[in-house]
C-alpha positions in Angstrom: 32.2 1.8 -25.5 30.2 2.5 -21.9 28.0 5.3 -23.3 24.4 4.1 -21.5 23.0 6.3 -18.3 21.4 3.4 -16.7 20.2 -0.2 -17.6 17.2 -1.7 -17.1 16.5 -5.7 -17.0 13.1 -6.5 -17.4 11.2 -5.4 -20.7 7.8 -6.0 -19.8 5.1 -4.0 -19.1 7.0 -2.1 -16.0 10.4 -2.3 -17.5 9.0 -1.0 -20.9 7.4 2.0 -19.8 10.4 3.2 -17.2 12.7 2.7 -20.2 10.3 5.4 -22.2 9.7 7.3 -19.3 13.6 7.9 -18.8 14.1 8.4 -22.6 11.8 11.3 -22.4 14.1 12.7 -19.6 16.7 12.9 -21.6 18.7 9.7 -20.2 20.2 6.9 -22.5 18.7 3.8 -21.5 19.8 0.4 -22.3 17.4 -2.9 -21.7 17.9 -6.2 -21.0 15.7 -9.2 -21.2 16.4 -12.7 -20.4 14.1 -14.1 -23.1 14.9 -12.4 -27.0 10.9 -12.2 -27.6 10.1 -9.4 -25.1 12.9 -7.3 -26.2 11.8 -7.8 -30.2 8.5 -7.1 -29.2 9.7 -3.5 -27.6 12.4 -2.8 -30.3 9.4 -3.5 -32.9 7.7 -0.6 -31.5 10.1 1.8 -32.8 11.7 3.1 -29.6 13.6 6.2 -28.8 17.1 6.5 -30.6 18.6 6.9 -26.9 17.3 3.4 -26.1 19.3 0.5 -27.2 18.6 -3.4 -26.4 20.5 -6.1 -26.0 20.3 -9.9 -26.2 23.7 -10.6 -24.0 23.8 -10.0 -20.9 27.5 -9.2 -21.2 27.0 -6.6 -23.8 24.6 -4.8 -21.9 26.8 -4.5 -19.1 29.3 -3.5 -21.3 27.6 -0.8 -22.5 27.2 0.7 -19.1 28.8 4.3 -17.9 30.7 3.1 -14.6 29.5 3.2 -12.3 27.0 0.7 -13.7 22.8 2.0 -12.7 20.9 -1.4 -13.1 17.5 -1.5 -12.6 15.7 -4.9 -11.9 12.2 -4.9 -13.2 11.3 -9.1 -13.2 9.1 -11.0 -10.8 9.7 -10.7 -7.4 11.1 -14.1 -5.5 13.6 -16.5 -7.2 13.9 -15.0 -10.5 15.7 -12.0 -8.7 18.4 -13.8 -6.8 18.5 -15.8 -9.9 19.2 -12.4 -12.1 22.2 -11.6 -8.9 23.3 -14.2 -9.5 24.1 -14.0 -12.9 24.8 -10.4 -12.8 27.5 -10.6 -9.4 30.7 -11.9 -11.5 30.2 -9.3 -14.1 29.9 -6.7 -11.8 32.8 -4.3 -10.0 33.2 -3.3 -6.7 30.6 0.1 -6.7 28.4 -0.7 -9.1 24.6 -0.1 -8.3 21.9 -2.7 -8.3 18.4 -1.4 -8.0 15.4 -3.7 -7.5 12.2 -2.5 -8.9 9.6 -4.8 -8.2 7.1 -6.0 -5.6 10.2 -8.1 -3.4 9.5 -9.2 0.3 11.4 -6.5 2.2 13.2 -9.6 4.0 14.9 -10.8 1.0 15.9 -7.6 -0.1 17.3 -6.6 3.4 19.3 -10.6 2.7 20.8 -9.4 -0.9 21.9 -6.0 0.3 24.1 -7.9 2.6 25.4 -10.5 0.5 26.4 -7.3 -2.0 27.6 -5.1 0.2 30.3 -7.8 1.2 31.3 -7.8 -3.1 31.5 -3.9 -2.5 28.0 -3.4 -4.7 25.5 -1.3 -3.5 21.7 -2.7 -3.5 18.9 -0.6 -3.4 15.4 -1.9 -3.1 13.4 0.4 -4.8 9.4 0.6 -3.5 8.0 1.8 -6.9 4.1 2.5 -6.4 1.7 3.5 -9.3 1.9 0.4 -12.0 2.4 1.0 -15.4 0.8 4.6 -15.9 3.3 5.5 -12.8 6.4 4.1 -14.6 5.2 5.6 -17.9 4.3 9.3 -16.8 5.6 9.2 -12.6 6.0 6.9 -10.2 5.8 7.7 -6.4 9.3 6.1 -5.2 10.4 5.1 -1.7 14.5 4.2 -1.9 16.0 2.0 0.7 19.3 1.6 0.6 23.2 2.9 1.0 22.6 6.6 2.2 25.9 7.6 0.8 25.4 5.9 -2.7 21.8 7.6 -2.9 23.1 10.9 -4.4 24.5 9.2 -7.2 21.0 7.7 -8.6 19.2 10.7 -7.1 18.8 12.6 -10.4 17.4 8.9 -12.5 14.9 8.6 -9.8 13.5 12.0 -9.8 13.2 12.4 -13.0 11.1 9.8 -13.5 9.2 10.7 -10.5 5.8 12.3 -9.8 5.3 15.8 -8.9 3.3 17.1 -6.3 2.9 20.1 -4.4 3.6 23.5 -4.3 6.3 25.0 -5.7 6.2 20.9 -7.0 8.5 18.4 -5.8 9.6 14.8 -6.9 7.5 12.1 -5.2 10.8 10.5 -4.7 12.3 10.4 -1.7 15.5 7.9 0.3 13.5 6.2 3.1 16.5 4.5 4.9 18.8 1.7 4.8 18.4 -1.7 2.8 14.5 -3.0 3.3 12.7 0.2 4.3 12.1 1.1 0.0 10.2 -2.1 -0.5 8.5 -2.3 3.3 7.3 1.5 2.4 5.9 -0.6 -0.7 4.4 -3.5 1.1 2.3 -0.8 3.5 1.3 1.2 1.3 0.1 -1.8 -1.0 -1.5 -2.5 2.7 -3.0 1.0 3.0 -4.4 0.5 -0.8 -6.1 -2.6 0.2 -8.1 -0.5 3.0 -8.7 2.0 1.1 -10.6 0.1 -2.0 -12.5 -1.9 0.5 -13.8 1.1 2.8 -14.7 2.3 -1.0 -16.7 -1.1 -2.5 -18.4 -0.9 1.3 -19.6 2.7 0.5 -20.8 1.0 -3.0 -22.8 -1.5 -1.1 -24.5 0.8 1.7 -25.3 3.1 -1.1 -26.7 0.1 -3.7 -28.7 -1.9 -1.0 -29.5 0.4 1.9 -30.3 3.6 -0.3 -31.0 2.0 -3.5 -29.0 4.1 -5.7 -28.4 3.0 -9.2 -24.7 3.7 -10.4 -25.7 6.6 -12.3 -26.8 8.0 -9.5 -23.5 6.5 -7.1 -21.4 8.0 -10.1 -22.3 11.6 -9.3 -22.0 11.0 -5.1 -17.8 10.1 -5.7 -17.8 13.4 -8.6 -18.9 15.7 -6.2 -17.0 13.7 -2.8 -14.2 13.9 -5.1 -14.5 17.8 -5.3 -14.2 18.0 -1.5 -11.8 16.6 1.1 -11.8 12.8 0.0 -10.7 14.1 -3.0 -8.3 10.9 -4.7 -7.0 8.7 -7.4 -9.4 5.9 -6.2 -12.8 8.3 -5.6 -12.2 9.8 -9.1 -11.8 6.5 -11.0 -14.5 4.7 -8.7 -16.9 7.5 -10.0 -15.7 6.7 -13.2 -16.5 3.1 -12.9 -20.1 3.3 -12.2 -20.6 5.6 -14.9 -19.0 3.5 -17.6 -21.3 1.6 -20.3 -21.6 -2.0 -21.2 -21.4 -3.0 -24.8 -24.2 -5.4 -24.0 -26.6 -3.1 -21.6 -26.5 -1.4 -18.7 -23.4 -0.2 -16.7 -20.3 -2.4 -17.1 -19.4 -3.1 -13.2 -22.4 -4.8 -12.9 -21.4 -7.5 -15.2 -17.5 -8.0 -13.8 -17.6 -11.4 -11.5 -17.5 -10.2 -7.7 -14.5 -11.4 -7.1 -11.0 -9.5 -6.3 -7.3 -11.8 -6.1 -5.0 -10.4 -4.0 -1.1 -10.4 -5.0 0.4 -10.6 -1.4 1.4 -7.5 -0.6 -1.5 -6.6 2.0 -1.7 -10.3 3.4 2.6 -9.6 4.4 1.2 -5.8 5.9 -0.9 -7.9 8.3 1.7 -10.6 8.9 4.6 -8.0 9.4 1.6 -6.5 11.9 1.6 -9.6 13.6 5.1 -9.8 13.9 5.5 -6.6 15.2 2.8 -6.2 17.7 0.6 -3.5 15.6 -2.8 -3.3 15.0 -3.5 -3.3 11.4 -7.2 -4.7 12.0 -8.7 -2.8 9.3 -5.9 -3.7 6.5 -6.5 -7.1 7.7 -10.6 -6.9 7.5 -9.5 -6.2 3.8 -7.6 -9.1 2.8 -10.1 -11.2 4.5 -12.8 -9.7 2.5 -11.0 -10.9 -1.1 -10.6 -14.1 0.5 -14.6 -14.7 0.9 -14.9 -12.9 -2.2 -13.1 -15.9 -3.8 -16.0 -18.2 -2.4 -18.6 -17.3 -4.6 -19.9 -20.5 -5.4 -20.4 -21.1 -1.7 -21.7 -17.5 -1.0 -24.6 -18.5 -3.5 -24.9 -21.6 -1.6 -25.2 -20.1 1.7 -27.6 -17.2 0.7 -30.7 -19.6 0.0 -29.7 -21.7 3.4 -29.1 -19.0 6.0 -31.7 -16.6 6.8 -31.0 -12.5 6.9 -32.9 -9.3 7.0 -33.9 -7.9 3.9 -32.4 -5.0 2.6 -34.4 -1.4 2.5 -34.1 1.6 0.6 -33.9 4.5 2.5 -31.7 7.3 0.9 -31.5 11.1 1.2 -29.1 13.8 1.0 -28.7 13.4 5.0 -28.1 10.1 5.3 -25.3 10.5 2.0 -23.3 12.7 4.1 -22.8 10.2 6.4 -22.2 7.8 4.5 -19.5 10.4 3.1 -18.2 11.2 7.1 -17.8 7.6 7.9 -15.8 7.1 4.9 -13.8 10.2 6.3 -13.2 8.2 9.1 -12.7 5.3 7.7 -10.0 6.4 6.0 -7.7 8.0 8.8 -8.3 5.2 10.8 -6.5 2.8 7.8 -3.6 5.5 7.6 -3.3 5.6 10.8 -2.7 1.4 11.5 -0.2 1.7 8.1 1.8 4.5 10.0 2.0 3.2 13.1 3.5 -0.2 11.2 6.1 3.0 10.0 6.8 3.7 12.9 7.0 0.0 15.1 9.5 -0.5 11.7 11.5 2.2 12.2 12.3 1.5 15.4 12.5 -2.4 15.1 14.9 -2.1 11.9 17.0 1.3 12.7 15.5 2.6 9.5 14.9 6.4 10.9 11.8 6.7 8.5 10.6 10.3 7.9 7.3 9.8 7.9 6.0 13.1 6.8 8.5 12.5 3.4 6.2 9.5 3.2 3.2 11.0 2.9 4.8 13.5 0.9 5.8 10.8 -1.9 2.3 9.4 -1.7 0.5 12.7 -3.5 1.5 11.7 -6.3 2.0 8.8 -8.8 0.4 6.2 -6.9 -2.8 5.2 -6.4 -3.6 6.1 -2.6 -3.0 9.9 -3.9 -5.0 11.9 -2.3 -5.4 15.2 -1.1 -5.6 13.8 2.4 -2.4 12.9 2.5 -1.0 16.8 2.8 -2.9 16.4 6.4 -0.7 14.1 7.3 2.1 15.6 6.2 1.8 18.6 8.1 1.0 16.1 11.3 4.1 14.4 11.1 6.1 17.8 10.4 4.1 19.4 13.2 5.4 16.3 15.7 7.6 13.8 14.1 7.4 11.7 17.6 3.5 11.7 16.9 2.5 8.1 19.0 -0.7 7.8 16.5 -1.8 10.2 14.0 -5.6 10.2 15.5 -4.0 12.2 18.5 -3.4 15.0 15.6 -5.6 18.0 16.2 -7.0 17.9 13.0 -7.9 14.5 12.8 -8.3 14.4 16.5 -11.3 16.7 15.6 -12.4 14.9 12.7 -12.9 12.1 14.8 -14.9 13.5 17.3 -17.4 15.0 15.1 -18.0 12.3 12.5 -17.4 9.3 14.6 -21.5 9.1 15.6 -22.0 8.7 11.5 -19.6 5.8 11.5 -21.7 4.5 14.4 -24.5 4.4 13.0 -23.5 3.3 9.4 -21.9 0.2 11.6 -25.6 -0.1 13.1 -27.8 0.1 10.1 -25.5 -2.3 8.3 -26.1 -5.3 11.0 -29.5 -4.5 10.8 -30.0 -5.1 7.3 -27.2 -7.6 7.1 -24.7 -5.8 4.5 -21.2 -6.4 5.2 -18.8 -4.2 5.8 -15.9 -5.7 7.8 -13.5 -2.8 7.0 -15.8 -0.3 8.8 -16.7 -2.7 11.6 -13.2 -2.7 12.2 -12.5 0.7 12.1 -14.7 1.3 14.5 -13.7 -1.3 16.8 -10.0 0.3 17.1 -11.5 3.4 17.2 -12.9 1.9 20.7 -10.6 0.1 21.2 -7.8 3.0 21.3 -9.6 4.7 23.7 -10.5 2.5 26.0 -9.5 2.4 29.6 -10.4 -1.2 30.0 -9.6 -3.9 27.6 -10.9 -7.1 29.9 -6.8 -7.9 29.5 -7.0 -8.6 33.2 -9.2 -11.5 33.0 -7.2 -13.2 29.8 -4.1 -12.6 32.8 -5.7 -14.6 35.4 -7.1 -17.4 32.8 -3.8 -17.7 31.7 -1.9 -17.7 35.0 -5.0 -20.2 36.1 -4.7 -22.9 33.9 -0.7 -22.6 32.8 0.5 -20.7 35.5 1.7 -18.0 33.0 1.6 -15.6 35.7 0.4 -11.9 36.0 1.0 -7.5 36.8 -1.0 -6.4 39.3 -2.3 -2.7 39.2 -1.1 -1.9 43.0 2.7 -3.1 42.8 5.5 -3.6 40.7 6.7 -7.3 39.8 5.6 -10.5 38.3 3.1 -12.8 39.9 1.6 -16.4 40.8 -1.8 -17.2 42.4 -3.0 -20.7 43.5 -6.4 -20.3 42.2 -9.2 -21.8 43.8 -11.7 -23.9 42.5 -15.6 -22.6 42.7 -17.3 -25.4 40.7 
C-alpha cells in the first residue's frame, strides 16, 4: 500500500540526515540504497518509526503516495543517469524526480528534457549547507517545472532554513531546469572566494603583524560581532582557538593543502563561457591548485630569493585589514551575481536575484549578515547592472578601497600572497576604468591577422594596411 510522503535514494551521509530531518517534520520517508550495507548501517541506528527502508527498488517505489517525491542523493555524474535509468520504466507519467547532489547544471538541464518527453517532471535541486544543512536546514535553490513546484513546495520548506524576520524558509524556486544546481555551482564559486579572502586575512595577520592564533582568534570574535558577521568568520575564529592533543593550536599542524571538488573551477569555466569576470573566484581555485604543490613550494623557497616578513601590528592597521576584507568580499558577490545575471539572460531562467540572497542567510555556509544588503539592492533595483553601483556598497567602496590598496601594497613588499585580494583590486580598477589599452590588442590583432577593428569616430567595421616602422 502507497502510504510514504516522499522517497529518498541515497542513504549516505546527505541522504541519511534529510531522511531524519524530514522525519522530524512530520513526513513519512522511505529510503533507498543501491548497495544493502548502507541502508543496514542506517536501520541499525534505530530510526524514526515513520522511516522505512527498502532493499528493492521496486518496493520502494511501490510504497510511494502518487504522485511519487523521489529524492536523488548519490554522486553526481554517471551514477545519476545510471539511477534514471533504472528508475524511468518504473515510473508514471507525473511522477517527480528530484536531484540532490552537486550535478553539472548541463546534465541536469539534458535529463530534464529526456523526462519531460516520458511526462516526469525533474527538478534539480541546488542543496547548499552539507550534512549539518540536511540534518537541521538546508538553504535550497529549486530549478525546475514552475507548475509542478507547488506540489513539493511544503517537503522542501520544511526541511529548509530559516532566516529573517518574521522568518522565512531559505527555500526558494529559481527557474526552469538547470538554474537549482547553477545557483549551487556559484555559490560553491562564491564560497571558494570567500575562504580564500579569509586564509589571506590569516596570513597578513600571522606574517606581517605577527599575531599568534590566540590572538587572531579574538580579531574574527569581535569582526564577527560587527558587519562581517558569518558562518565562515565564526567558525574561522573558532579554528584558531582550538587545541592540539599534542601542543599548541591544532591548525598549525593540518598539512597546508586544500582539494577542490569542482564546483568553483565550473564557476570560472561557465565565466569563461559567458563573458564574465569571475577573476577573484578564479584567484581562488588557483590558489588550491599551488597549494597542492607543496613539495615544490619547499623547493622553491630555499632557491628563489624574497623579502622577509615584518611584524608590524596595531589596532590601526587591524581595521584595515578588517575594511579590505569588507571589500574583498562585495567585490566576490558581486562577480558571482553578475554570472546570475549573464545566466539569466543566456538560459531564460528569470532568476530573482534578491530571493537568492534571501536563501543564502541561512543553512549554508556563505550565511552572512551581509547578504540582507544585497537583498535589499536587488529589491531596490532588480535591473541592478553590478551590485558595486548600489549606494550602499557604492559607499563602502569609496571609503575602504585605500585600505585594500594598501594591504595589496604591503603584501608585494614583504612577499605574502594574496591573489584573491590582488584580484579584487584589479576589477575594482578595472570596472572603473575609462581605458582598458583594448585599442591597441585591436590594432595587433587587425595587424598581424587582419581581424579588423571599431573606431571611436564612426560606426562600422574596419581594415588598415599597416605600415612597417622596423
Amino acid at each position: 500500500m502507497a502510504t510514504m510522503d516522499i522517497g529518498i535514494i541515497g542513504m549516505a551521509v546527505m541522504g541519511t540526515n534529510l531522511a531524519l530531518n524530514l522525519a522530524d517534520h512530520g513526513f513519512k520517508v522511505a529510503g533507498y540504497n543501491h548497495t544493502p550495507e548502507a541502508m543496514d548501517r542506517f536501520l541499525a541506528t534505530q530510526p524514526p518509526k515513520n522511516f522505512q527502508g527498502f532493499y528493492k527498488l521496486e518496493e520502494f517505489l511501490q510504497a510511494l503516495k502518487r504522485p511519487r517525491q523521489i529524492m536523488l542523493l548519490i554522486k553526481a555524474g554517471e551514477p545519476v543517469d545510471m539511477m534514471i535509468r533504472q528508475l524511468t520504466p518504473l515510473l508514471e507519467p507525473g511522477d517527480i524526480v528530484m536531484d540532490g547532489g552537486n550535478s553539472f547544471f548541463k546534465d541536469t538541464r539534458r535529463r530534464h528534457d529526456v523526462l519531460a518527453g516520458k511526462g516526469i517532471n525533474y527538478f534539480g535541486i541546488g542543496l547548499s549547507g552539507g550534512e549539518s544543512g540536511a540534518r537541521n536546514g538546508a538553504s535550497i535553490a529549486v530549478g525546475g517545472p514552475r507548475m509542478v513546484f507547488p506540489v513539493i513546495q511544503p517537503i522542501l520548506e520544511a526541511v529548509a532554513a530559516r532566516a529573517g524576520s518574521p522568518e522565512e524558509p531559505c527555500c526558494t524556486y529559481v527557474g526552469a531546469d538547470g538554474s537549482g544546481h547553477y545557483v549551487k555551482m556559484v555559490h560553491n564559486g562564491i564560497e571558494y572566494a570567500d575562504m580564500e579572502l579569509i586564509a589571506e586575512v590569516y596570513l597578513m595577520l600571522k606574517y606581517a603583524g605577527g599575531l599568534d592564533n590566540l590572538q587572531m582568534s579574538k580579531i574574527f570574535h569581535s569582526w564577527n560581532e560587527g558587519g562581517l558577521h558569518s558562518y565562515l568568520i565564526g567558525i574561522t575564529a573558532d579554528i584558531l582557538a582550538e587545541d592540539d592533543e599534542e601542543g599548541g593550536q591544532l591548525v598549525d599542524n593540518i598539512l597546508d593543502s586544500a582539494v577542490q571538488t569542482g564546483t568553483g573551477r565550473w564557476t570560472s569555466i561557465q565565466a569563461l563561457e559567458q563573458g564574465v569576470d569571475v577573476s577573484l573566484i578564479t584567484a581562488a581555485c588557483d590558489a588550491r591548485l599551488m597549494s597542492n604543490i607543496g613539495d615544490v613550494r619547499a623547493k622553491a623557497a630555499k632557491l628563489l630569493q624574497g623579502p622577509r616578513y615584518v611584524q608590524a601590528a596595531d589596532n590601526v592597521w587591524v581595521e584595515k585589514v578588517r575594511q579590505s576584507l569588507y571589500v574583498g568580499k562585495i567585490i566576490a558577490y558581486a562577480q558571482g551575481f553578475s554570472l546570475f545575471s549573464s545566466a539569466s539572460k543566456n538560459f531564460g531562467w528569470q532568476l530573482d536575484l534578491a530571493k537568492i540572497a534571501g536563501i543564502f542567510r541561512a543553512g549554508c555556509n556563505i550565511q552572512a549578515i551581509f547578504l540582507d544588503k544585497i537583498m535589499d539592492a536587488y529589491t531596490r533595483n532588480p535591473a541592478l547592472e553590478n551590485m558595486l553601483l548600489d549606494e550602499f556598497f557604492l559607499q563602502t567602496i569609496n571609503k575602504y578601497q585605500q585600505s585594500l590598496r594598501q594591504l595589496n601594497c604591503q603584501a608585494v613588499m614583504l612577499g605574502i600572497p594574496i591573489p584573491a585580494f590582488a584580484n579584487a583590486m584589479q576589477y575594482l580598477d578595472g570596472y572603473r576604468s575609462t581605458h582598458m589599452g583594448a585599442n591597441l590588442i585591436q590594432a595587433q590583432r587587425d595587424y598581424f591577422g587582419a581581424h579588423t577593428f571599431e573606431r571611436v569616430d564612426k560606426p562600422g567595421i574596419f581594415h588598415h594596411k599597416w605600415q612597417k616602422h622596423y
